[in-house]
C-alpha angles and dihedrals in degrees: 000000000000102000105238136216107287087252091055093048128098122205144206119239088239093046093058091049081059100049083046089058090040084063103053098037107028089039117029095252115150115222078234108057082048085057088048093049100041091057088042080062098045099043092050092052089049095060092036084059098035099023088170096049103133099172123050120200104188120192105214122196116198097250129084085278081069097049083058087060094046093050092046092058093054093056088044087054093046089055084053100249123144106258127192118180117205105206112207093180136348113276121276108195124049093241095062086053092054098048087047090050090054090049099054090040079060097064105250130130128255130190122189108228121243136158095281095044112105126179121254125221110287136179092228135016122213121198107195080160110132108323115186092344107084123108103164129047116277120263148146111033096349091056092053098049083044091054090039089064092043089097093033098059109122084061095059136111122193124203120218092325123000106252114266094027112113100239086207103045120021105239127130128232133210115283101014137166118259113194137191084215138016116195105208113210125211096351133349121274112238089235097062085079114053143028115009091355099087090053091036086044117040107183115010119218124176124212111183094189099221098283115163120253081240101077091048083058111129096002108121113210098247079219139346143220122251111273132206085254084089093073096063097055094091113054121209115268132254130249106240102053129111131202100279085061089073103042147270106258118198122201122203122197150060111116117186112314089009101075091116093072103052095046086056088057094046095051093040089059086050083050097053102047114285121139106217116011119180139169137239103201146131117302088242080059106048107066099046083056096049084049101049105027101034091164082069123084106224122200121195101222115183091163138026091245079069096064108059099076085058089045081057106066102031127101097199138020127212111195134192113028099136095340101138131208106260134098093282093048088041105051095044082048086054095050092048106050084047083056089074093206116133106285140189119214124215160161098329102013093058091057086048094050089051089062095037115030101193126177114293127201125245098250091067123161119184130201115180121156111211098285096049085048105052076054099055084048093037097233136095135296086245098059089042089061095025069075123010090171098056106045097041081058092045086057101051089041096051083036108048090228153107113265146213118189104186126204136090102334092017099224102217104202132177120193090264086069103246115143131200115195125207125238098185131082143077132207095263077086095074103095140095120290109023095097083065094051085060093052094057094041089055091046088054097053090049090054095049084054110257108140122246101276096041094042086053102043087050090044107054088043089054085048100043096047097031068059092056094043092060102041093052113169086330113064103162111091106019117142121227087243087060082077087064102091096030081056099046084046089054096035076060102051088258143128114254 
């Protein structure tokens, strides 16, 4: 794996404890002066977000999470804002004594929290709770505190992790912080970015606190962000060129009631860039398509002997949306995977290569959701997101293929292991129909000549912010067609 830019890079939980030892012992670095830095960060955000926050409650662990908070609320105090800690414990480590001490020499309150104690009515909220270090779900006291900021969340402010997500893998327990904004100190955790971590997080900012390369030195991200780099992996087109140059895509779907999917896919590939796009699909099919959509090519297919003179002249082959699982949907999957021609796997297809496991060609892309994944593994959808890395891995890696796991953080993973998350996306999403937009979007990339990896990383940016670009500030409601225009403006180099 190409080491990327620190802002690029996810991290492990234990990975940052290392770079965090590296510091203090390879550079010189006092636990101390980290926890100094680390509140200088996250009391700057926090008046860059509430700049006329005038009362400051701060939730402080007992851990060095809680000398953070400490830390923070003497530099709150110092500003002359009004502070108020909230001690859930003594501290346990003599840097977050130290920081406490700090705080009180500065001047500011401190309570300890009990079972009467109730939190007043604050500008800002501050959980300096647990961090990175829980390992168990959140109760007594801490529950309680953690319950208490449920209604008050677009006031809080996370430090490193918001107390009760998992920094590793994204899942929520119960209770858990939700934040308007986490501040994430040293390197981003891997779990900031998909699963529960978009609704735990809010807005995400990183402070690396200064730290030396070196002491990332021989540290491997376990995972990284998309980068911009994606939007040069498609160069602009020439000038003399004509349709056949980018690419023949063919869609494979729509059994009987389910034509609208496969004709989203197949539009969404001619959006994106490819030059000829048609369609395999039911007779019944067949002719609304040709009538709605005329730039695509639709093919009446009643049996799978139908299809390979399709197969034939097509580049790429996208398989799944609306297909359906019965003979007719099985026998044309069957035909399609033999063709050996790039293909892209979804919706239907995916449950059918879970029960039948033919032969696949080497240029594979995947896109399960939760539930198609859990069948691929042969699991459930809760172990699937209990871990997304892992599972989006587990399937490259059983598949011999590149991956997509959707959902909230799309996880992007080939069969070396290596794993790109998204950082794009929003629940308007959520609805039918955009899965098959992907699919077309990836088939398209493949047509146009971008290998596997690189097709399905561009093409779930493009989706996901193609995504954002449509919601706008009104999610609820959007169709998965409404991604159309925002994708042929990517597709372009533009801003949707």
């Amino acid at each position: 794996m190409t080491i990327p830019p620190i802002t690029h890079a996810l991290y492990t939980a234990a990975q940052v404890r290392r770079i965090d030892r590296a510091a203090v012992e390879a550079c010189g670095i006092s636990g101390y002066e980290l926890m100094s830095r680390a509140a200088a960060a996250a009391f700057a955000a926090l008046r860059r977000r509430w700049p006329t926050a005038r009362r400051i409650a701060i939730l402080a662990g007992a851990g060095n999470n809680g000398g953070d908070a400490w830390l923070l609320g003497r530099e709150a105090s110092a500003y002359g804002l009004e502070t108020e800690v909230v001690a859930l414990a003594e501290p346990a480590t003599a840097e977050a004594a130290r920081a406490r001490a700090a705080y009180l020499a500065a001047g500011g309150r401190c309570v300890v929290a009990d079972e009467a104690s109730r939190l007043d009515d604050f500008d800002v909220y501050v959980d300096g709770l647990f961090g990175t270090g829980l390992s168990r779900p959140i109760d007594g006291l801490a529950a309680r505190l953690v319950e208490e900021l449920a209604p008050r969340h677009a006031r809080v402010l996370a430090l490193d992790v918001p107390s009760g997500l998992s920094a590793d893998r994204g899942v929520a327990g119960s209770p858990c912080v939700r934040a308007a904004l986490t501040v994430s100190f040293v390197g981003w955790k891997r779990g900031l970015f998909t699963g529960d971590g978009a609704d735990a997080c809010g807005a995400r900012e990183l402070a690396p606190l200064d730290i030396p390369a070196r002491a990332y030195d021989g540290i491997v991200p376990d995972a990284r962000l998309f980068g911009g780099e994606l939007d040069a992996l498609l160069p602009p087109r020439a000038g003399n060129v004509h349709k056949y140059r980018f690419g023949h895509v063919l869609a494979i779907g729509g059994d009987h009631g389910y034509g609208g999917a496969v004709r989203l896919c197949a539009e969404a590939a001619l959006r994106c860039g490819a030059g000829v796009a048609s369609v395999a699909t039911r007779a019944t099919n067949a002719a609304a398509v040709n009538t709605l959509r005329p730039e695509l090519i639709a093919h009446a297919v009643e049996d799978s002997a139908a299809l390979d003179p399709l197969l034939d002249r097509a580049d790429v082959v996208a398989l799944g949306p609306g297909l359906g699982r019965g003979e007719w949907g099985a026998a044309l999957f069957e035909r399609a995977c033999a063709a050996g021609k790039p293909l892209v796997v979804d919706a239907d297809a995916l449950g059918l290569l879970a029960q039948r496991r033919p032969v696949l060609p080497p240029a594979l892309v995947l896109t399960p959701h939760p539930g198609e994944a859990a069948r691929l593994l042969d699991c459930d959808s809760r172990a699937v997101q209990d871990d997304r890395y892992a599972a989006v891995r587990e399937l490259a890696r059983r598949y011999a293929a590149v991956v997509v796991l959707k959902g909230a953080g799309s996880l992007v993973a080939d069969p070396r292991a290596e794993v790109e998350a998204c950082p794009w996306g929003n629940p308007g999403m959520a609805t039918a129909g955009t899965g098959d937009v992907l699919t077309g979007v990836v088939a398209a990339l493949l047509a146009q000549g971008l290998a596997p990896w690189d097709a399905a990383r561009l093409a779930v940016a493009w989706h996901a912010r193609a995504g954002d670009a449509a919601a706008g500030d009104a999610p609820r409601g959007m169709l998965a067609g409404d991604l159309m225009q925002p994708l042929r403006l990517l597709a372009n180099g533009c801003r949707p």
